[in-house]
C-alpha positions as CSV (number, residue, x, y, z in Angstrom):
1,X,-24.7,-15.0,28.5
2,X,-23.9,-12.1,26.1
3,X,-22.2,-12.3,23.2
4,X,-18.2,-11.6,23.1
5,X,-17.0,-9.3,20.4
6,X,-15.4,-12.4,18.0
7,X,-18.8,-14.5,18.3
8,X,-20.7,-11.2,17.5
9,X,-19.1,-10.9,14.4
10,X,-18.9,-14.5,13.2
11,X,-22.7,-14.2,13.7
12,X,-23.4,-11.4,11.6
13,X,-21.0,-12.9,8.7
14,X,-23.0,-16.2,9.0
15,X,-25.9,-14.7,8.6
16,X,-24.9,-12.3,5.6
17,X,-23.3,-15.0,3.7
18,X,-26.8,-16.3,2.8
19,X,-27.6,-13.7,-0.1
20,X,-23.9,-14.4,-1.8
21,X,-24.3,-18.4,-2.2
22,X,-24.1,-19.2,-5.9
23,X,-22.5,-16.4,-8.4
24,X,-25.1,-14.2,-9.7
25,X,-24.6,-14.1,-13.9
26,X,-23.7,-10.6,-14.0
27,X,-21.1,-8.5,-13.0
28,X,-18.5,-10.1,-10.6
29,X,-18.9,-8.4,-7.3
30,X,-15.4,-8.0,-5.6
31,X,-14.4,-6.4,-2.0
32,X,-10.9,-5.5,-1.3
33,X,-8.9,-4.4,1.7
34,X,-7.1,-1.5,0.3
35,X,-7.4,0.7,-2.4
36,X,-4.3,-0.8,-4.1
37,X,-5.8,-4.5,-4.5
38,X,-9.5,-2.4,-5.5
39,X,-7.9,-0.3,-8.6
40,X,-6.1,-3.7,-9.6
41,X,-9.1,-5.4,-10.0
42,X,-10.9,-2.5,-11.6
43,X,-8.2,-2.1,-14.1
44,X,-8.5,-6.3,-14.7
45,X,-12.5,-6.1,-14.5
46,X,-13.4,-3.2,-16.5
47,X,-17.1,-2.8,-16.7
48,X,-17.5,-6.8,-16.0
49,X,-16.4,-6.1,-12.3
50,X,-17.7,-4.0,-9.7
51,X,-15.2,-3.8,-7.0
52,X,-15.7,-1.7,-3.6
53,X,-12.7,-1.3,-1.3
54,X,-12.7,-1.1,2.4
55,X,-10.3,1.4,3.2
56,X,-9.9,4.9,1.2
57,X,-7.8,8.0,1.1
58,X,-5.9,8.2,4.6
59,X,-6.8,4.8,6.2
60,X,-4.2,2.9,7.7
61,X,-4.7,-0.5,7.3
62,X,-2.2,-1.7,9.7
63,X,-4.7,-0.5,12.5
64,X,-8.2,-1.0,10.8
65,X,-10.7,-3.0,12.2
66,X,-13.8,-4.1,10.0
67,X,-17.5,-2.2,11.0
68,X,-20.5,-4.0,10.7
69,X,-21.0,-2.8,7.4
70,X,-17.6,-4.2,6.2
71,X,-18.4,-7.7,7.5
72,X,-21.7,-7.6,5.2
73,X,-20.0,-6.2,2.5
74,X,-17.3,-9.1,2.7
75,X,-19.7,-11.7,3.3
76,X,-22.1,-10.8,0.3
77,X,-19.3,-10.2,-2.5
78,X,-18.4,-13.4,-5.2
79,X,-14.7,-12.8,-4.3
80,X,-12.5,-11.1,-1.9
81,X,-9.0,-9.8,-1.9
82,X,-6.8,-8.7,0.6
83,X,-2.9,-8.2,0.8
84,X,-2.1,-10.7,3.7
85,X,1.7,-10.8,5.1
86,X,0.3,-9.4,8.0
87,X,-0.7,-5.7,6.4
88,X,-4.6,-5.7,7.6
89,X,-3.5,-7.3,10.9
90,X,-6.5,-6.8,12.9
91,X,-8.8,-8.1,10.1
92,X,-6.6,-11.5,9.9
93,X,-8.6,-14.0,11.7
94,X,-11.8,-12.5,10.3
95,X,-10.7,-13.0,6.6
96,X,-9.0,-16.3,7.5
97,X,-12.6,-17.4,8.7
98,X,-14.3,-16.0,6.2
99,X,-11.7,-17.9,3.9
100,X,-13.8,-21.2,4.8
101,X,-17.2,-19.6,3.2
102,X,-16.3,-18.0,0.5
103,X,-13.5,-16.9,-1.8
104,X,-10.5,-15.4,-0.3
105,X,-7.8,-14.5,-2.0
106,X,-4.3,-13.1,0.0
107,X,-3.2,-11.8,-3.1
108,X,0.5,-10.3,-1.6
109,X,0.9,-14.1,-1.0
110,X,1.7,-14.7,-4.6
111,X,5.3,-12.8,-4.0
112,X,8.2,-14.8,-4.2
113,X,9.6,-15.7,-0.9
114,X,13.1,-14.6,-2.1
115,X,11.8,-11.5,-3.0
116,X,10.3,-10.3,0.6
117,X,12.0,-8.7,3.0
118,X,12.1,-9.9,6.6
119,X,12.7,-7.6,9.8
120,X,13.2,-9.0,13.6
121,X,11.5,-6.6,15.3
122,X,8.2,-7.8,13.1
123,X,7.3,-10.9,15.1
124,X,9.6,-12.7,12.2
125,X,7.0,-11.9,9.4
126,X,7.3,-10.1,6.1
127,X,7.1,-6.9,5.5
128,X,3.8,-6.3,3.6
129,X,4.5,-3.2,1.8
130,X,4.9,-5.0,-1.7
131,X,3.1,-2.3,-3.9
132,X,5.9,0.1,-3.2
133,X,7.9,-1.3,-5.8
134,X,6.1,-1.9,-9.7
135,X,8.6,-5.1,-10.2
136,X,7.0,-7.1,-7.0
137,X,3.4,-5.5,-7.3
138,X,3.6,-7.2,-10.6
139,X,2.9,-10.4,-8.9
140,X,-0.1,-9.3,-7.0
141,X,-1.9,-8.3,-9.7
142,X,-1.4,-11.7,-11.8
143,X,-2.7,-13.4,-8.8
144,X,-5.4,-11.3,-8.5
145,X,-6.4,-11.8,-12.5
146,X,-6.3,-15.6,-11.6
147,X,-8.4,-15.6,-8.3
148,X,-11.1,-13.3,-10.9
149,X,-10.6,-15.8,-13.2
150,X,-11.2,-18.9,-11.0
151,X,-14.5,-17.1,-9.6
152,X,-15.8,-16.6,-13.0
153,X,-14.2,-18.7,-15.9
154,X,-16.6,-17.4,-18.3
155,X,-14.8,-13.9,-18.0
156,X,-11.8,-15.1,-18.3
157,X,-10.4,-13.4,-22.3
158,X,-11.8,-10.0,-20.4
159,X,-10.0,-10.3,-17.2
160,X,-6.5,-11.9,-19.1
161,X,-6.5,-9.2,-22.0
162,X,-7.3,-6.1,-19.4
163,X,-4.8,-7.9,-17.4
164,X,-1.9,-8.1,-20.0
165,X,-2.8,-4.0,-20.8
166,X,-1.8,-3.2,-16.7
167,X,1.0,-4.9,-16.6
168,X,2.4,-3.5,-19.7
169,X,1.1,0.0,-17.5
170,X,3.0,-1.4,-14.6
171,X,6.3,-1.7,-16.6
172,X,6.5,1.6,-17.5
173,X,5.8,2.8,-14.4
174,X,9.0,0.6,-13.3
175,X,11.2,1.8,-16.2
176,X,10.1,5.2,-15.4
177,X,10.9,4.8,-11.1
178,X,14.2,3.8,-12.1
179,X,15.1,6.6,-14.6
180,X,14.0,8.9,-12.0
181,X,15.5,7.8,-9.3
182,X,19.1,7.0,-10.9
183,X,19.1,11.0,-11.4
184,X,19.3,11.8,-7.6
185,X,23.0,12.3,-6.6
186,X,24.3,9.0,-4.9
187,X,25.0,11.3,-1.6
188,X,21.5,12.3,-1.3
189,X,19.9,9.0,-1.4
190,X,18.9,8.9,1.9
191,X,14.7,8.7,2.3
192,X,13.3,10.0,5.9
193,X,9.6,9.2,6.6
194,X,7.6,8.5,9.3
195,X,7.3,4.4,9.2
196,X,9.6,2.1,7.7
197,X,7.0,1.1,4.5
198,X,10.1,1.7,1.9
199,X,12.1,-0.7,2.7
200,X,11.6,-2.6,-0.8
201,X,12.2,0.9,-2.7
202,X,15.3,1.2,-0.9
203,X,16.4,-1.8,-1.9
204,X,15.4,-1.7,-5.7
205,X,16.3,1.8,-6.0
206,X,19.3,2.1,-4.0
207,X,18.3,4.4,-1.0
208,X,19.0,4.0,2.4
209,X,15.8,4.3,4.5
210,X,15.1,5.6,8.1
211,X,11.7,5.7,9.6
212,X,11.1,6.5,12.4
213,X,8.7,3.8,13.4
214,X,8.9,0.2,12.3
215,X,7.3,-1.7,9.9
216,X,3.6,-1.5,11.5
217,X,2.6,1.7,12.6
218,X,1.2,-0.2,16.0
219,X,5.2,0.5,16.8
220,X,5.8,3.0,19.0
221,X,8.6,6.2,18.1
222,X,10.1,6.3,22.2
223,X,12.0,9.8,22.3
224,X,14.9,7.4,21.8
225,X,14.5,6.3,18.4
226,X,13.8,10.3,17.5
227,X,16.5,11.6,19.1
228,X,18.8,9.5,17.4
229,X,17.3,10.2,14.1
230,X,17.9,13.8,14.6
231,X,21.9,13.3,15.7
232,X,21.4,11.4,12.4
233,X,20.0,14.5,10.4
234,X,22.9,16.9,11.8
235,X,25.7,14.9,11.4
236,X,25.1,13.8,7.9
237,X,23.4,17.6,6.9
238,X,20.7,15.2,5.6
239,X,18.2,18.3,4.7
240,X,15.0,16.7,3.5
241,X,11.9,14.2,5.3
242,X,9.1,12.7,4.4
243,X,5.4,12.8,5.9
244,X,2.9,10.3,5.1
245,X,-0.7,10.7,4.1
246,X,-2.1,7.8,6.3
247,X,0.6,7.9,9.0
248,X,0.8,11.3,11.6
249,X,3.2,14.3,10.9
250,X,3.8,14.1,14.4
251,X,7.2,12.6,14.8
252,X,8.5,14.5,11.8
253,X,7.7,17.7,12.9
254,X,9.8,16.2,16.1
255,X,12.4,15.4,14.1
256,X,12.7,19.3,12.4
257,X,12.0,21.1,15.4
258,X,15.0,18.8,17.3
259,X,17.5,19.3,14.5
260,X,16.3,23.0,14.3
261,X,17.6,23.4,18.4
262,X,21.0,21.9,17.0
263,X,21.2,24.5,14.3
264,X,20.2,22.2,11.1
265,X,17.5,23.2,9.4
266,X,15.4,20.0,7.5
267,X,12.4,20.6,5.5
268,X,9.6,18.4,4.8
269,X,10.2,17.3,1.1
270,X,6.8,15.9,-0.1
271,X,4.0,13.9,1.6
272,X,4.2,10.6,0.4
273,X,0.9,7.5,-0.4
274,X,2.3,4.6,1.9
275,X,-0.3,2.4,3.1
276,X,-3.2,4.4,1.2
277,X,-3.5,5.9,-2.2
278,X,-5.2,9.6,-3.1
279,X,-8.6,10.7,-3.2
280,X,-11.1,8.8,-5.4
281,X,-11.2,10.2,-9.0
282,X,-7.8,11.6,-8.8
283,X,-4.7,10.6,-10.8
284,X,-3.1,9.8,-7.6
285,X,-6.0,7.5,-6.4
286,X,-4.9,4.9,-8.7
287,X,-2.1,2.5,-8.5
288,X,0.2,3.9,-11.6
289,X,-0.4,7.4,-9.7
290,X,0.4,6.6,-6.4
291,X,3.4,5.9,-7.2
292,X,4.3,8.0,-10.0
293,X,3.8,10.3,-7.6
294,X,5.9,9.3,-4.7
295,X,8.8,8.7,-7.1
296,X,9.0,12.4,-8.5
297,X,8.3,13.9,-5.4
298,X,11.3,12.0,-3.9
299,X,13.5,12.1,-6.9
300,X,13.2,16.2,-6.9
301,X,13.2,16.8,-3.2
302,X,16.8,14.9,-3.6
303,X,18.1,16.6,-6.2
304,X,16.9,15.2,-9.5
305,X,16.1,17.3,-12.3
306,X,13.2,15.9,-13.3
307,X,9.7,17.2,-14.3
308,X,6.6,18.0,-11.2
309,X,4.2,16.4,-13.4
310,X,6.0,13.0,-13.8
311,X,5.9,10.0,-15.7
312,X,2.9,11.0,-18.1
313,X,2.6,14.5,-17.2
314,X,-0.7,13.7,-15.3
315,X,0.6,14.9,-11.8
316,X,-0.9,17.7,-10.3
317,X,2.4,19.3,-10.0
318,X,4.3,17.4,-7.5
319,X,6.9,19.2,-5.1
């Protein structure tokens, strides 16, 4: 009888497992989902580390599926990270699996429960989107030092000093978000984009948020839901959106073009990092710029005076 599509790939994960049994004594190898968890661990790891992620510039890790490649890349690393709360949803019960092998770390599950955010129309779970804020991300990333740790104890002064350096990083970043985002007039703070994945920068920063798909971008937009938003964008003369660099520009363009026939005219005001970060070797490809990033480029399409280059002047001149 051939082989289903789960048994396939519980077959090749067996199989690949073989090479990773007992640590090697050099670097720690670690795979990660996303390349939020991957930089983390790079910044904690330094040259003790070599850390590969699965999904890169663009990837939207709601959807994602692991390839063949993935599942031996997975099976053969020391230690694996991934967000959990339901972000890499159709990699769950693979990881989960996998969890009984080897070590699997769901470092988003670290977050205090009375700091996530719950929506109905999300099966009752969380919303995964943690990183957006510095002050919850925070957690993450001491969970992920302590799951490195825990792999290789012999590392551990490395991985707890590079550790105490990024989240020193991380506060700035914070410290920064909210001087920036205070400057944006109280009657602008409305932020427009394309899936609801700023839900916990709302809240933290005090901005009322409309996507126009829900927390997953598995949700369908219905004309509904877009046609609403638009009698939204006329009535309040709300002028600016959002597009996203791993979700389509589709439903925003909808969105202009609809208030457009009503006699509004919206501009896009940035694309923004959401699920995925920028291109490899970029300032933006790393945590701290991902989000320095997506908090100038909303703070000044809303009105702040602040500078394009942002926190550290290392933007590439952010509009």
């Amino acid at each position: 009888m051939p082989l289903d599509r789960r048994s396939l790939l519980l077959g090749i994960a067996g199989t690949a497992l073989m090479p990773a049994m007992g640590l090697a004594q050099g670097k720690l190898s670690i795979t990660a989902t996303t390349g939020m968890i991957a930089d983390a661990a790079r910044r904690i790891g330094g040259d003790a580390v070599e850390v590969s992620a699965l999904m890169g510039a663009g990837v939207d890790p709601h959807s994602y599926r692991q390839t063949r490649t993935d599942i031996v890349a997975l099976t053969r690393a020391d230690l694996v990270l991934w967000n959990g709360l339901y972000l890499e949803a159709q990699m769950q019960e693979f990881l989960l699996r996998l969890g009984d092998r080897t070590q699997v770390v769901a470092i988003g599950e670290a977050v205090g429960k009375d700091q996530l955010l719950h929506h109905a129309e999300y099966e009752g779970r969380p919303d995964p989107h943690i990183w957006m804020v510095p002050d919850i991300w925070r957690a993450a990333v001491l969970a992920a030092r302590d799951a490195m740790i825990a792999a290789r104890p012999d590392l551990s002064a490395t991985f707890e000093a590079n550790a105490t350096a990024h989240v020193s990083e991380i506060d700035a970043l914070s410290t920064y978000a909210t001087e920036a985002l205070s400057k944006v007039p109280e009657g602008k703070r409305v932020l427009v984009t394309a899936h609801d994945a700023f839900s916990y920068f709302g809240r933290q920063y005090g901005f009322e948020v409309l996507g126009i798909q829900g927390i997953s971008t598995d949700s369908e937009a219905g004309l509904q839901r877009i046609g609403t938003l638009v009698d939204t964008l006329v009535r309040r003369r709300i002028g600016s959106v959002f597009v996203e660099t791993s979700v389509s520009d589709r439903n925003i363009r909808a969105l202009i073009e609809g208030a457009a026939a009503q006699g509004h005219t919206v501009q896009i005001g940035g694309e923004l990092y959401s699920d995925a970060m920028g291109e490899p070797g970029t300032y933006e490809g790393t945590y701290l710029g991902m989000i320095d990033h997506n908090v100038t480029v909303i703070a000044r399409a809303l009105g702040a005076e602040i500078p394009a280059t942002g926190m550290a002047g290392q933007l590439r001149g952010a509009t």
